[in-house]
C-alpha positions as CSV (number, residue, x, y, z in Angstrom):
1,X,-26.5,-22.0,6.8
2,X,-26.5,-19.2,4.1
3,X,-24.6,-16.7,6.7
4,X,-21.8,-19.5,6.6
5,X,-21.8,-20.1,2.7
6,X,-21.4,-16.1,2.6
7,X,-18.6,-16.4,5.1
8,X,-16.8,-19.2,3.4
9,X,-17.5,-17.2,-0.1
10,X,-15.6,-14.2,1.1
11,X,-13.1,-16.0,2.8
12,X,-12.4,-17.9,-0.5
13,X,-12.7,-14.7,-2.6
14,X,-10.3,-12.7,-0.3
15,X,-7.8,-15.8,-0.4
16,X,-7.8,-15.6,-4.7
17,X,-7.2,-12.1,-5.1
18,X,-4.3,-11.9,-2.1
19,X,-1.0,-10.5,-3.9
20,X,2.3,-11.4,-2.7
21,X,6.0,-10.3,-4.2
22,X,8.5,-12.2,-4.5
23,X,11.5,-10.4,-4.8
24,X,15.6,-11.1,-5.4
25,X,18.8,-11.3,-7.4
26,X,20.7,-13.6,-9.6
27,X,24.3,-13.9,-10.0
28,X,27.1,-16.2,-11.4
29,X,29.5,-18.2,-8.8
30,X,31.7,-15.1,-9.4
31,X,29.3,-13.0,-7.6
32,X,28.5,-11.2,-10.9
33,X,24.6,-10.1,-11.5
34,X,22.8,-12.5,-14.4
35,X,20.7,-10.3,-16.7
36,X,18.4,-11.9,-18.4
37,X,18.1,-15.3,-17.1
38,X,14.5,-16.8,-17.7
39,X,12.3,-17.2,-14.2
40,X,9.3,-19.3,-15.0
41,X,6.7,-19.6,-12.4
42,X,5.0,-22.9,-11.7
43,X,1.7,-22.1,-10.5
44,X,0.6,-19.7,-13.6
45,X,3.5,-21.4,-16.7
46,X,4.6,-17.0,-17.1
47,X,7.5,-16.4,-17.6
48,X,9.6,-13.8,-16.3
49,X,13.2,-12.2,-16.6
50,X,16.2,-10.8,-14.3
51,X,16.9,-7.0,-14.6
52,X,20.1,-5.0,-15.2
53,X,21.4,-6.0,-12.0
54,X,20.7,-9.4,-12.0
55,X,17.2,-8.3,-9.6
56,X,13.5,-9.5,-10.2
57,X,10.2,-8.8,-8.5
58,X,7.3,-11.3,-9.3
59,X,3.5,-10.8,-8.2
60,X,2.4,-14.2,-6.9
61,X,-1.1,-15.3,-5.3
62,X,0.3,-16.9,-2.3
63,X,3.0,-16.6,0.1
64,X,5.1,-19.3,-1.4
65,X,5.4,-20.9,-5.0
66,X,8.7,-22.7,-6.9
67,X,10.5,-21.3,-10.1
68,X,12.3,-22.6,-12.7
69,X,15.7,-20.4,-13.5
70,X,17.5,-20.9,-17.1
71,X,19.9,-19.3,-19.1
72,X,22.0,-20.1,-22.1
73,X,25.9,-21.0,-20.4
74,X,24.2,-21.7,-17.1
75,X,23.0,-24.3,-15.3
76,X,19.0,-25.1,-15.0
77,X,17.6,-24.7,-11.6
78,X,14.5,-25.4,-9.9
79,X,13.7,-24.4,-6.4
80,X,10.7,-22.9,-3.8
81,X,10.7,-19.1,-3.4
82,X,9.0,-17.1,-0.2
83,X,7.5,-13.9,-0.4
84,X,9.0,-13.2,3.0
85,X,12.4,-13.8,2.3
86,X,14.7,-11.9,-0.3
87,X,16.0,-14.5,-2.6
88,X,19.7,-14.8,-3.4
89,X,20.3,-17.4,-5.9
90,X,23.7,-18.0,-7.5
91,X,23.8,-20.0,-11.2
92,X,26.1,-22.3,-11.9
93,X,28.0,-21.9,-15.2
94,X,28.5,-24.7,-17.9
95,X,32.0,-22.8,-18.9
96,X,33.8,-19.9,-18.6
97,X,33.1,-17.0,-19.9
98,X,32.7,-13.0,-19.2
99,X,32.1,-9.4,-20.1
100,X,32.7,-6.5,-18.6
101,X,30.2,-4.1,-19.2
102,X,30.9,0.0,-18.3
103,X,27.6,1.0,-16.3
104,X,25.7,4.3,-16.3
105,X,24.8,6.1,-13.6
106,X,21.5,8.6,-13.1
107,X,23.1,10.9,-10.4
108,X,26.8,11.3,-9.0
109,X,28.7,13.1,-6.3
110,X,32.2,14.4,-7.7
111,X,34.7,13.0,-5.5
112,X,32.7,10.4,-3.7
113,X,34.5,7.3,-3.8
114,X,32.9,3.7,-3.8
115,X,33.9,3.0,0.0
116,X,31.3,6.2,1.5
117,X,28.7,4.3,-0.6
118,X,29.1,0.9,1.0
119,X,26.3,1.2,3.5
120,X,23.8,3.0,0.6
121,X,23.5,-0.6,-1.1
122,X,23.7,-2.8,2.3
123,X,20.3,-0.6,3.7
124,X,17.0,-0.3,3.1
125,X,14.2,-2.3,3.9
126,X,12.7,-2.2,0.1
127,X,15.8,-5.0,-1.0
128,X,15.1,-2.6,-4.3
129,X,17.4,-2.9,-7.1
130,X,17.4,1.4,-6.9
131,X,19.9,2.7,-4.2
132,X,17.9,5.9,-3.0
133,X,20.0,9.1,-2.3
134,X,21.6,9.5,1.0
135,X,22.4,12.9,3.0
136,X,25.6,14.0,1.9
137,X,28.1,16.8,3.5
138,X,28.6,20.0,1.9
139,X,32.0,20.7,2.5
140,X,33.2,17.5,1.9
141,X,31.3,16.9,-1.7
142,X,30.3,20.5,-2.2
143,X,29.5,19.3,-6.2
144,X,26.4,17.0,-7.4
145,X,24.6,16.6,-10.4
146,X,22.2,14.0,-12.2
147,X,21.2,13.1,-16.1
148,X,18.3,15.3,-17.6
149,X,16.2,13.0,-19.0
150,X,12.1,13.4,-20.0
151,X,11.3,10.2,-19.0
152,X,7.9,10.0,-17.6
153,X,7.4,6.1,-17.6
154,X,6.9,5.8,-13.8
155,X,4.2,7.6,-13.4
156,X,1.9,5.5,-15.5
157,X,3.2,2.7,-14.6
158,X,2.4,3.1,-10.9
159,X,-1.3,3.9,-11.8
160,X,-1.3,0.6,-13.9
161,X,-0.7,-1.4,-10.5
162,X,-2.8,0.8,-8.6
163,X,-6.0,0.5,-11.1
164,X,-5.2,-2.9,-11.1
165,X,-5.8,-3.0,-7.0
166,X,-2.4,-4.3,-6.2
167,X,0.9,-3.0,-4.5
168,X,3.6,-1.5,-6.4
169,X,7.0,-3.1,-7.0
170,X,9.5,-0.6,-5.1
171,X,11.7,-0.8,-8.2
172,X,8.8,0.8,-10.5
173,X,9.0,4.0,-8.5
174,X,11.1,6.6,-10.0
175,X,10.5,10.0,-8.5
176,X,11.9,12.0,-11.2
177,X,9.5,10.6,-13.6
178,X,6.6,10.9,-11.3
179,X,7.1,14.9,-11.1
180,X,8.1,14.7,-15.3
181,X,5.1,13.6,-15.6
182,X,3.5,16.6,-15.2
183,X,4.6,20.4,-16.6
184,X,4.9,22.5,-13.5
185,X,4.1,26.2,-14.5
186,X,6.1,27.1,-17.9
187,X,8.1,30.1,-18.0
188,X,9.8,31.0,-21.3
189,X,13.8,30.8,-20.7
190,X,15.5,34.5,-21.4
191,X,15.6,35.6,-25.4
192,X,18.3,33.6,-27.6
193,X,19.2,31.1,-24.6
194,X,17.7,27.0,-24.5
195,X,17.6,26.8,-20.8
196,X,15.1,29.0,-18.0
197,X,15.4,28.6,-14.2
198,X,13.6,29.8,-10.9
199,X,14.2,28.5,-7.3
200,X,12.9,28.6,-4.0
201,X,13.7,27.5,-0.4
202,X,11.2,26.5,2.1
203,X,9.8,24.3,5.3
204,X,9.9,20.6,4.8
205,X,6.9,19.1,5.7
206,X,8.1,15.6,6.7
207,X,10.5,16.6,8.9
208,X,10.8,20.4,10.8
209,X,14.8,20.0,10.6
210,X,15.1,20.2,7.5
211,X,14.7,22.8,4.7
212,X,13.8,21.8,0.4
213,X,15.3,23.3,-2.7
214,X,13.3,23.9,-5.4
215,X,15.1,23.6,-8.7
216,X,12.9,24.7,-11.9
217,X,14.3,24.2,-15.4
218,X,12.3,25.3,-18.4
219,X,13.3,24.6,-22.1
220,X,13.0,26.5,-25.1
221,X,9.7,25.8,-27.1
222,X,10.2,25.7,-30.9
223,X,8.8,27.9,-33.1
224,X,5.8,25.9,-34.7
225,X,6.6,27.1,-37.7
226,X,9.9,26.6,-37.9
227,X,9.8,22.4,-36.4
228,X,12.2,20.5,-38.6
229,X,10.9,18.0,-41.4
230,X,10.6,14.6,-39.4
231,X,11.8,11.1,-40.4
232,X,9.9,8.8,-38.5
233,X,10.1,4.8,-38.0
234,X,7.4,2.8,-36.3
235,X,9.2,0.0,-35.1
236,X,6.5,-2.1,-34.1
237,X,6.7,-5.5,-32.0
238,X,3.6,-7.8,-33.2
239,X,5.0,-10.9,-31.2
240,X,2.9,-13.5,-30.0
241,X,3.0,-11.8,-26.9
242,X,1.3,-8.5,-28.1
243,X,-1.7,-10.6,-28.3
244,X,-3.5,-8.8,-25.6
245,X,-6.3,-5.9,-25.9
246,X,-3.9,-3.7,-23.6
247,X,-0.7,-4.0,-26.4
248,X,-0.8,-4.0,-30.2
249,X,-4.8,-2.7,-30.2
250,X,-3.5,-0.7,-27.5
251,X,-0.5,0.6,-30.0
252,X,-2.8,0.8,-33.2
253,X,-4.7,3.3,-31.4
254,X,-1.7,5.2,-30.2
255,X,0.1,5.1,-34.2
256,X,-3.2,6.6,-35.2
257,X,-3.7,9.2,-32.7
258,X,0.1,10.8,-33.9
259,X,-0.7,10.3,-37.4
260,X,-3.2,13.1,-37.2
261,X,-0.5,15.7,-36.6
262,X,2.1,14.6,-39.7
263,X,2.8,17.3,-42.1
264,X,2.9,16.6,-46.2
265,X,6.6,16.9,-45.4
266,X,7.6,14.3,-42.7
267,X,8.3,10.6,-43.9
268,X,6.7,7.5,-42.0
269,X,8.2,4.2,-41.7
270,X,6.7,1.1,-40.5
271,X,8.9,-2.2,-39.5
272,X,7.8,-4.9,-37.6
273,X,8.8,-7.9,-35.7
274,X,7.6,-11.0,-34.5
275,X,6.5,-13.7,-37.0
276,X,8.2,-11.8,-39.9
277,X,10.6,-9.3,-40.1
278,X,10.9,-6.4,-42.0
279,X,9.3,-3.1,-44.0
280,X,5.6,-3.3,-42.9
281,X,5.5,0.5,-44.8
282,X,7.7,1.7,-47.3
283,X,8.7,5.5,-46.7
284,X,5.5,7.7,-47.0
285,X,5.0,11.4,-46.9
286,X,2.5,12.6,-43.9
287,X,0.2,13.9,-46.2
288,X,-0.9,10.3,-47.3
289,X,-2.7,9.3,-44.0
290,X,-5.5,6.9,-45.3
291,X,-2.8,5.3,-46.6
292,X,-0.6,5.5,-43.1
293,X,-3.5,4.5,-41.0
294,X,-5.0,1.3,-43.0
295,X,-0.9,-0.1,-42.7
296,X,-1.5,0.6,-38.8
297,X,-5.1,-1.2,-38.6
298,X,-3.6,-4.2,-40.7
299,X,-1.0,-5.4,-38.1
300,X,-2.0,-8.3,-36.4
301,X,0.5,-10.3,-34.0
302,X,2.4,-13.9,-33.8
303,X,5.4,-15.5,-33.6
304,X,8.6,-14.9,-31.5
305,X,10.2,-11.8,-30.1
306,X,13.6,-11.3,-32.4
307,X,13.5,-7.3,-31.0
308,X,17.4,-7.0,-32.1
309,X,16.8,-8.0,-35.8
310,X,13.7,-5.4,-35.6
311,X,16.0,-2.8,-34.3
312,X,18.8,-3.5,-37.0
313,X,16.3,-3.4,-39.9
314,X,14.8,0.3,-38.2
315,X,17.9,2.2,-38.1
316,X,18.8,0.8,-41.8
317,X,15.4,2.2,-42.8
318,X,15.8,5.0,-40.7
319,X,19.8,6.0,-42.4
320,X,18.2,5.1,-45.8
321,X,16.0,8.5,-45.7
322,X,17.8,10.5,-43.1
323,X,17.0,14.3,-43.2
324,X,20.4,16.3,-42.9
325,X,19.2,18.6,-39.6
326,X,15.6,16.8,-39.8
327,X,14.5,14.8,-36.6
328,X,15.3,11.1,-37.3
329,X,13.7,9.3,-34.8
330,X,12.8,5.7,-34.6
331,X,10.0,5.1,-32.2
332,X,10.0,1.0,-30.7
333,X,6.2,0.2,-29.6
334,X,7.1,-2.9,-27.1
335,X,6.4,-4.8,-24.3
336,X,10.0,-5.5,-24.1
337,X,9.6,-9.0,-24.1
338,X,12.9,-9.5,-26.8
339,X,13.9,-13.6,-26.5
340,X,15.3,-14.0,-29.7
341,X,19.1,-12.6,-30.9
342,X,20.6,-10.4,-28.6
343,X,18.8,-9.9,-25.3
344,X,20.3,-8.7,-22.4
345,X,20.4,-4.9,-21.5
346,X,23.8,-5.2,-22.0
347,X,23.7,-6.3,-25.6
348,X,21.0,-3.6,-26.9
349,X,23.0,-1.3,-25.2
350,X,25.7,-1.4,-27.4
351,X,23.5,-1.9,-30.4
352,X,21.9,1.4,-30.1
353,X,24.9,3.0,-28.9
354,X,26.4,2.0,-32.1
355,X,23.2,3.9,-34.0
356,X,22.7,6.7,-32.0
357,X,26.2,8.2,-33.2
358,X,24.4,8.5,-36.6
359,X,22.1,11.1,-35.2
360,X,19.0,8.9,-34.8
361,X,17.4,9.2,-31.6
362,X,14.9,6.2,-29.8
363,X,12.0,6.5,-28.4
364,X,10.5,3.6,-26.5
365,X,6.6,3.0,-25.5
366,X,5.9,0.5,-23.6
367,X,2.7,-1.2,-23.2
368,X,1.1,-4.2,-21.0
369,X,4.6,-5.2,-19.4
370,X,5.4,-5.8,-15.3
371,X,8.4,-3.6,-14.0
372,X,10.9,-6.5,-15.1
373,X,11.0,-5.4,-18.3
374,X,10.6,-1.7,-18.4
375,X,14.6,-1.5,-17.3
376,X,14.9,-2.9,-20.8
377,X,13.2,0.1,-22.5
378,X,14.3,2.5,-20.4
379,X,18.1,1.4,-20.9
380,X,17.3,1.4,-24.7
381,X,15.8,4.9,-24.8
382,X,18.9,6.4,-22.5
383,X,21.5,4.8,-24.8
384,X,19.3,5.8,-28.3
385,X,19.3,9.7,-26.8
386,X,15.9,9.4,-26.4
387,X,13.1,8.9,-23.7
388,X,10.6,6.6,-22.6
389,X,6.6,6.4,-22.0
390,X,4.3,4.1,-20.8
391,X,1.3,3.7,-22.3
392,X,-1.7,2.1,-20.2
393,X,-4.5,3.1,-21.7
394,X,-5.7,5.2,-25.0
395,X,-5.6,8.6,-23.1
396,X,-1.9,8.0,-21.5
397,X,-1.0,8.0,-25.7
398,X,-3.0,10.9,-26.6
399,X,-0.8,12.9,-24.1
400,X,1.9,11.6,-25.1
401,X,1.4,11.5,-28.9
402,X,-0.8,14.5,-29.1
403,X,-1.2,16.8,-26.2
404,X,3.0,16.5,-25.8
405,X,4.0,16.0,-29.4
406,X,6.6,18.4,-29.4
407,X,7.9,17.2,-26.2
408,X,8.4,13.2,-27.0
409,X,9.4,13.8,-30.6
410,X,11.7,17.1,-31.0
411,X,14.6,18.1,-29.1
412,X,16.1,21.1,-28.3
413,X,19.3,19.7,-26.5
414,X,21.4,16.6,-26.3
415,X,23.7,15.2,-23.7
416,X,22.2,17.3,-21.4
417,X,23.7,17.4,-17.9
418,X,22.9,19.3,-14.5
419,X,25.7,20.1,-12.2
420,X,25.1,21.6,-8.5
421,X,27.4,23.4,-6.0
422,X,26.1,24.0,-2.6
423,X,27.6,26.8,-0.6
424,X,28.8,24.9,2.9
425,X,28.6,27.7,4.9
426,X,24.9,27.8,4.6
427,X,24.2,23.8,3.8
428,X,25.7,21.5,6.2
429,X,24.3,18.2,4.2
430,X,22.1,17.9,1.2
431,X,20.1,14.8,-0.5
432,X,18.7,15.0,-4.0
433,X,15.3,13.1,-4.2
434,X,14.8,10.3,-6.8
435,X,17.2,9.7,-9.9
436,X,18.3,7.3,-7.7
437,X,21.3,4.6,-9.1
438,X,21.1,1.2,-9.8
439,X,23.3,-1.4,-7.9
440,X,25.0,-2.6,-10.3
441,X,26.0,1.2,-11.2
442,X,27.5,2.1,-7.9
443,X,29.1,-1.1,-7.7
444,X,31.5,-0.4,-10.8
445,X,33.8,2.3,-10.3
446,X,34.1,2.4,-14.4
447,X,30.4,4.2,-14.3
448,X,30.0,7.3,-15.9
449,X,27.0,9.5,-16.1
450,X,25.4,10.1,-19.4
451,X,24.2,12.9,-20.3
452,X,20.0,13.0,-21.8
453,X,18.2,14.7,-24.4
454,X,15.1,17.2,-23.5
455,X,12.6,17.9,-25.9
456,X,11.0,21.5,-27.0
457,X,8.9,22.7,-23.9
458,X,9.8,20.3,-21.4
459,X,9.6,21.4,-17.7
460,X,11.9,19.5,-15.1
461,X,11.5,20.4,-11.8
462,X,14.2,18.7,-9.0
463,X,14.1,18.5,-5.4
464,X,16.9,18.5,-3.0
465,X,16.5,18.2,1.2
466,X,18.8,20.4,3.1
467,X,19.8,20.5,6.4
468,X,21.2,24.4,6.5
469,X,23.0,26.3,9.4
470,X,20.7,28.1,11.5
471,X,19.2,31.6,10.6
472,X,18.9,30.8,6.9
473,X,14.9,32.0,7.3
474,X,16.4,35.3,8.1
475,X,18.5,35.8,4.8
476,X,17.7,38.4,2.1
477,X,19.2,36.6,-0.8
478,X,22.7,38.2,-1.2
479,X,24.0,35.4,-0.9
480,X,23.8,32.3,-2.6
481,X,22.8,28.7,-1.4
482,X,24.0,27.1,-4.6
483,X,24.5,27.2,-8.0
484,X,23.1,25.1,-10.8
485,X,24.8,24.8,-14.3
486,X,23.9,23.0,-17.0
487,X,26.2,20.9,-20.0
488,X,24.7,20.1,-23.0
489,X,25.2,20.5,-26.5
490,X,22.7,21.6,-29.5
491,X,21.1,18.5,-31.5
492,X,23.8,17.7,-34.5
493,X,26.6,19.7,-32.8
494,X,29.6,18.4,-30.7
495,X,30.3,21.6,-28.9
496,X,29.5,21.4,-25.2
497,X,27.4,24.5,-24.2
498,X,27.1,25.8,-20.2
499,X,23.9,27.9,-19.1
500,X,24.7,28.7,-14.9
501,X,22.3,30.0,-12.6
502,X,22.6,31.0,-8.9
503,X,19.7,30.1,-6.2
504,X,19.4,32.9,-4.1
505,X,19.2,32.1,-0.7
506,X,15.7,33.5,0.4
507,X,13.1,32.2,2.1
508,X,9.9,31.3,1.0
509,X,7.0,29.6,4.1
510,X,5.9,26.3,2.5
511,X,1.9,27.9,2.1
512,X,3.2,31.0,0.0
513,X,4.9,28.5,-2.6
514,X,3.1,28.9,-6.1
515,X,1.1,25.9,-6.0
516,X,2.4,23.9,-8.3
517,X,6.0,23.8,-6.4
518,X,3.4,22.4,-3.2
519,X,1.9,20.0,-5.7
520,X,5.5,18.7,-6.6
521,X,6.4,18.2,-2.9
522,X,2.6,15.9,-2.9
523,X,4.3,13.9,-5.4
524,X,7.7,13.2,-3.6
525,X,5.8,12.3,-0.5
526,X,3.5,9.9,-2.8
527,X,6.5,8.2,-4.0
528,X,8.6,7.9,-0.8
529,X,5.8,6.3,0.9
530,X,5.5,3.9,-2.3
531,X,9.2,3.4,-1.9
532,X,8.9,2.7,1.5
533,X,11.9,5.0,2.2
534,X,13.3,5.4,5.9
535,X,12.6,9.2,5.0
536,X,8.5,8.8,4.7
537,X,8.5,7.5,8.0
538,X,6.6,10.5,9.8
539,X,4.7,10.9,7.0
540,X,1.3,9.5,5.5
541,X,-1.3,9.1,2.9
542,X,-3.4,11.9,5.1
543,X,-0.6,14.6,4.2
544,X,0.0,13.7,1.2
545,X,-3.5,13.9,0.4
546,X,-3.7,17.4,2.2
547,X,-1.2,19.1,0.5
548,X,-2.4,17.8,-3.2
549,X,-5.8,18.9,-1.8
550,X,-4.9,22.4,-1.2
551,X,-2.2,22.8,-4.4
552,X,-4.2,21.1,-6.9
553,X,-5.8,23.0,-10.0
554,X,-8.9,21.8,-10.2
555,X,-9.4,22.3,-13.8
556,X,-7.0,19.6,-14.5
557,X,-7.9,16.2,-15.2
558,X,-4.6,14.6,-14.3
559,X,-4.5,16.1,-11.3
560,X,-7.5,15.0,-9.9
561,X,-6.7,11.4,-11.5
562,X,-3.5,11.8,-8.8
563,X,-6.1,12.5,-6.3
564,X,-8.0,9.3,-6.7
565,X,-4.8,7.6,-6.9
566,X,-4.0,8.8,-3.6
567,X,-7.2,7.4,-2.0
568,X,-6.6,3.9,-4.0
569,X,-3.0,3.6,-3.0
570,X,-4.2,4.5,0.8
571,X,-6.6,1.6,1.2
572,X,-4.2,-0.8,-0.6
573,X,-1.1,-0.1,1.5
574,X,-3.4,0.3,4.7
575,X,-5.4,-3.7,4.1
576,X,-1.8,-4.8,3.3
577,X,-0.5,-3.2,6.3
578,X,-3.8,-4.8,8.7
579,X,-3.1,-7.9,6.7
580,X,0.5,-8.2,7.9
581,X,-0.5,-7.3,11.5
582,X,-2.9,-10.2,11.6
583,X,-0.6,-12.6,10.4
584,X,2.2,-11.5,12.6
């Protein structure tokens, strides 16, 4: 009798903590995406939200549940939603009414028209919002390029759901941000210029027809010394919805932690939102910290979510004491959860579009939030010329705040572009991993790429699969594979700048890599299998675990955090995949 109470005890126990996603899009009668309509979930009252391209993903604890969808201008509908099957629900309008939008794009090929995209958006077994890079022939698109940004959101993000013991959303996977996330080996850049590269060529290790480019960038570290006076606003959300250990006590701590490194000649703001709006913190010097700190501890949350009103009143804080050649900077402490004023991405888009011109930048942490919203953030940190972190826990802000101070808060170039030309007569076809588009992107053939700022120090390291002409194991590196140039333009100044480098074609074996170019290829793997891309097929958690294994400094906390990552993602992935076999 006990054996069976056991039984029935586990079986119960397994049932409660299953974890099912529901995943889809929403769009008008018109067939255009709906941002921001409100999903609310029956079984546990939360409420969720559509993203940028009118896509949602939803954790639920059983295979089938019912939603409620509303939106202002729409009709209300209810209706059951599967776990198996990718939801495509279409909202009825109440009238008639549009705008049109111009979307940004992460990546581009010059000359590649809408029509040789079709089948990117049509594929792909993930239904994710994020169209992931296709093969693409050198002679006919010779040129590609991507948006430098130092976003390093993903990353964090993914070890959230991990920790957490549950699968994670394809769309929360950004490979770019996963290798941000940590500083591959720093080499200075050359005297007097901002930008330092180094490449190599080698074996790919998921598949033996194929060859990966290497692409280091370094950027120029500040003088200490000679870092600009800062004007800083803490825009702080201290909704009703920030009620939670893991969000404003989360954010308190994080506030505190950068107040340690103000100088006597930076100025702090504090503005909040939520049951109140307004100047938390009149304009204080850095010197004053008691004084900085106590305003931080006092915060406590309530109310509603009016983010754009917050926004407004930071920026007019923010212009009141800006330093001519100073870093202006507002920093928004969010779970993203705006539901009052404007709130759609596309709407805070242009309100910090309309800022940024005055030479503010944005940066975003987010805190406690489901992937659903973080496209909210990271929109409002690309349009503010800025970047975006995710903070899940007190350490995740002392490296952001602290250990990487210079990196999240001072920049060293804006509108910062990377531009690559392959040589075809030693690439037949090329792929860039990650910065992947988003549907809605590709879809409109206004899109445009836009450029992103890098802060003092930052290391960017980007990957590209090749499939080369034969013998290209045999060359000595007279000639070149491709060759990388970079656009950007010096923080205050409107003068586009150009820094080229070519990528000698030599040949480097995979196990006489420096390590950390092995440890970046760990990553990729990590997050193709996460992705479930059709690339990561002949791969698994075994090799990526072997090659982090063998690259990995062991000195380093955060990388042996990836290690245990690893193993947790493996059994996760592997029960879901038993799971599925057994119900099948």
């Amino acid at each position: 009798m006990k054996i069976l109470l056991v039984i029935c005890c586990l079986l119960v126990s397994s049932i409660a903590s299953a974890q099912y996603y529901v995943r889809g899009e929403i769009r008008d009668e018109k067939n255009m995406p709906v941002m921001n309509a409100k999903i609310l979930l029956h079984s546990t009252n939360y409420l969720y939200s559509s993203g940028g391209s009118g896509s949602f993903g939803i954790l639920i604890g059983k295979p089938a549940d019912s939603i409620t969808i509303s939106l202002d201008g729409y009709q209300t509908l209810t209706l059951r939603v599967e776990a198996a099957r990718y939801q495509q629900i279409v909202l009825k309008s109440l009238y008639t009414s549009s705008t049109v939008n111009r979307s940004r794009l992460v990546s581009v090929t010059k000359n590649l028209k809408p029509e040789d995209r079709e089948n990117w958006s049509t594929g792909g077994e993930t239904y994710s919002s994020l169209v992931e890079n296709e093969f693409v022939s050198a002679r006919k698109f010779p040129e590609t390029g991507f948006s430098i940004h130092t976003d390093k959101a993903s990353y964090s993000n993914i070890r959230r759901f991990l920790n957490m013991n549950t699968m994670v959303p394809p769309d929360a996977v950004r490979t770019e941000e996963v290798m941000n996330y940590f500083n591959f080996t720093y080499a200075s850049p050359p005297k007097d210029s901002v930008f330092g590269f180094q490449s190599y060529i080698s074996d790919c290790p998921w598949n033996i027809d194929s060859k990966l480019l290497y692409l280091h960038m370094c950027a120029r570290k500040l003088d200490p010394e000679k870092i600009p006076a800062s004007n800083l606003v803490f825009l702080i959300d201290v909704s009703g919805s920030m009620d939670m250990p893991n969000r404003l006590p989360l954010l308190k701590s994080a506030f505190k932690l950068l107040v340690d490194n103000l100088r006597e000649k930076d100025t702090v703001s504090i503005v909040v939102y939520g049951s109140a709006i307004g100047v938390w913190m009149q304009p204080t010097s850095g010197k004053e910290k008691e004084k900085i700190r106590k305003s931080i501890e006092d915060l406590y949350p309530g109310g509603s979510t009016p983010g754009e009103s917050g926004i407004r009143a930071a920026y007019r804080v923010a212009k009141s004491k800006f330093i001519q050649g100073g870093n202006n900077r507002v920093i928004l402490a969010t779970d993203g959860d705006f539901n009052v004023g404007q709130t759609s991405e596309d709407e805070l888009d242009k309100l910090v579009t309309q800022h940024q011109q005055f030479g503010i930048y944005l940066t975003c942490l987010g805190v406690g939030m489901g992937n659903y919203k973080d496209s909210k953030l990271e929109v409002l940190s690309k349009k503010g010329n800025g970047n975006f972190a995710y903070l899940d826990n007190v350490l995740e802000a002392e490296k952001v705040l602290v250990k990487e101070l210079t990196q999240t808060l001072y920049t060293v170039a804006d509108d910062s572009y990377f531009s690559i030309q392959f040589n075809p007569r030693l690439v037949r076809e090329y792929r860039l991993i990650g910065f992947d588009n988003k549907l809605k992107a590709l879809a409109d053939t206004l899109s445009e790429v836009e450029g992103g700022e890098v802060g003092s120090g930052h290391s960017l390291l980007a990957l590209f699969e090749l499939r080369t002409e034969t013998g290209i194991e045999e060359r000595t590196g007279s000639d070149k594979i491709a060759e990388a140039t970079i656009s950007f333009k010096h923080p205050g100044d409107s003068i586009p700048r150009f820094t080229s480098y070519k990528c000698p074609a030599i040949f480097t074996e995979f196990n006489s890599l420096p390590e950390c170019y092995q440890f970046g290829t760990s990553l990729a793997m990590f997050t193709s299998i996460l992705k479930d891309s059709k690339y990561a097929r002949r791969i698994g958690w075994g090799d990526v675990q072997e090659i982090a294994l063998k690259s990995m400094n062991k000195n380093d906390g955060l990388h042996k955090e990836y290690l245990q990552m690893i193993e947790k993602a493996k059994k996760i992935y592997n029960r879901s995949r038993k799971k599925k076999k057994e119900e099948d």
